[in-house]
N, C-alpha and C positions, 0 to 999 in steps of 0.2 A: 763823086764828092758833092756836098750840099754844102750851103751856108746856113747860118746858125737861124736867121728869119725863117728858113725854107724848115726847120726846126719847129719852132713855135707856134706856127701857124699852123702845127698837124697836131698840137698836142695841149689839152685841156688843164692846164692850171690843178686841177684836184690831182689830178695824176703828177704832176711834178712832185705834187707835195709831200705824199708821200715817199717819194724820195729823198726830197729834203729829211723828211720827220726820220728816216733810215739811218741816214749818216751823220745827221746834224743837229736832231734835235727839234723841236717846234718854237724854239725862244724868238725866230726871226719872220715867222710864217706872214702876218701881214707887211712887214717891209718888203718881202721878195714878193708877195703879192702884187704890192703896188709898181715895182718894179717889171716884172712880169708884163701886166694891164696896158705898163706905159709901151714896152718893147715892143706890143703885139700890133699896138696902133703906129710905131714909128715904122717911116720908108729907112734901109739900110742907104749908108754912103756906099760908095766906088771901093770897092778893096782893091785897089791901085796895087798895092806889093804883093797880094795874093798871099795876106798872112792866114796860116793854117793854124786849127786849135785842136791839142792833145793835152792829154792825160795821164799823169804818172799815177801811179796806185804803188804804195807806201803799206807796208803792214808793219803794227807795234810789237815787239816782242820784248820780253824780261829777261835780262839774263846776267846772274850776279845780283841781281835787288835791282838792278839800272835797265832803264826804259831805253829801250832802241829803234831805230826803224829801219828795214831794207827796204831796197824798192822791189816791187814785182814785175817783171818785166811781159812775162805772159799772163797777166791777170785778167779772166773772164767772168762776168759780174754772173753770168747764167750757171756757169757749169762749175764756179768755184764757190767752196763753203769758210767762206772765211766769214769770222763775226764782222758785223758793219763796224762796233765800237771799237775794234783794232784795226782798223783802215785807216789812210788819210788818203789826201787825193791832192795835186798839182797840177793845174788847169796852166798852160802856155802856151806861147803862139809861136811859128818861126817862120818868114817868110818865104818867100818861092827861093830865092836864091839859097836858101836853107844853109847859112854860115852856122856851125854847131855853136859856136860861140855865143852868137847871139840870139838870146832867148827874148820873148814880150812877153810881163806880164799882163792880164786885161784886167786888173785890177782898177787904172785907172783910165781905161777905155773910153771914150765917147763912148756913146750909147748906139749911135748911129754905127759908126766905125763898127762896132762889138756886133750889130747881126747882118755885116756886109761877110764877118769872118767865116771862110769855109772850116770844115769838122774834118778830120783828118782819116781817111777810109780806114786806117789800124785801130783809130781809136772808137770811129761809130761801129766797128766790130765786137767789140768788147764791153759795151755797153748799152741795156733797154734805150731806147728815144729819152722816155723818161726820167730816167738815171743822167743823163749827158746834161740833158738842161738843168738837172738838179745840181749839179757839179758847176756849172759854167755859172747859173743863175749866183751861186751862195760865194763863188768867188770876183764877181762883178760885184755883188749887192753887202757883202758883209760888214764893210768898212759902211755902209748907210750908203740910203738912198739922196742922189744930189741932182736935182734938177737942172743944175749948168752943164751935167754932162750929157747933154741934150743936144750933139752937136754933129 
């Protein structure tokens, strides 16, 4: 198991991007930029609770005229051909004590907090290096980039 720092630090920003630009689009590319820049230069806090971060993978399907989503439970970003634009994705944390009930989102993460987080060995299974940051990056940064949570 790695932590999300131990992430960033192996991996060049152009390459995120493109997996941002995959699953998401290129509308937010200089905000996760700067985002990114700042995480690469932050020390991670103490992940005290040994919260761990996974990933759900969500596919869109039609059925009736009406948009639905399942989740996919074995989804592998390598060997599975699913379109990117019927994907979604669900970035969470759960602590060591692993209560299923309770779930963290990192949505509104310190920044510091967010790359003490270790990566969840089922979930960096299933996805490029690349792909994990692109996923963890878009769901830290999407709501905007805030410099109080610099903490």
């Amino acid at each position: 198991m790695f932590a999300v720092k131990d992430l960033i630090t192996q991996i060049d920003y152009a390459d995120v991007q493109k997996s941002i630009e995959r699953y998401y689009g290129s509308e937010k590319n200089e905000q996760l930029k700067k985002l990114y820049e700042l995480l690469i230069d932050l020390q991670p806090a103490e992940n005290k609770d040994g919260l761990t971060l996974y990933i759900w993978t969500y596919e869109l399907y039609d059925h009736y005229g009406l948009r639905y989503s399942r989740r996919i439970d074995d989804y592998n970003e390598v060997e599975d051909d699913y379109k990117p634009e019927d994907l979604r994705f669900d970035v969470y944390g759960l602590e060591d004590s692993y209560d299923d009930d309770l779930v963290y989102s990192i949505r509104s993460a310190g920044y510091k907090n967010f790359l003490a987080y270790y990566v969840a060995e089922t979930t960096a299974g299933r996805f490029t290096k690349e792909s994990l940051l692109a996923h963890f990056l878009w769901e830290l940064g999407r709501d905007g980039f805030d410099e109080s949570r610099i903490r």
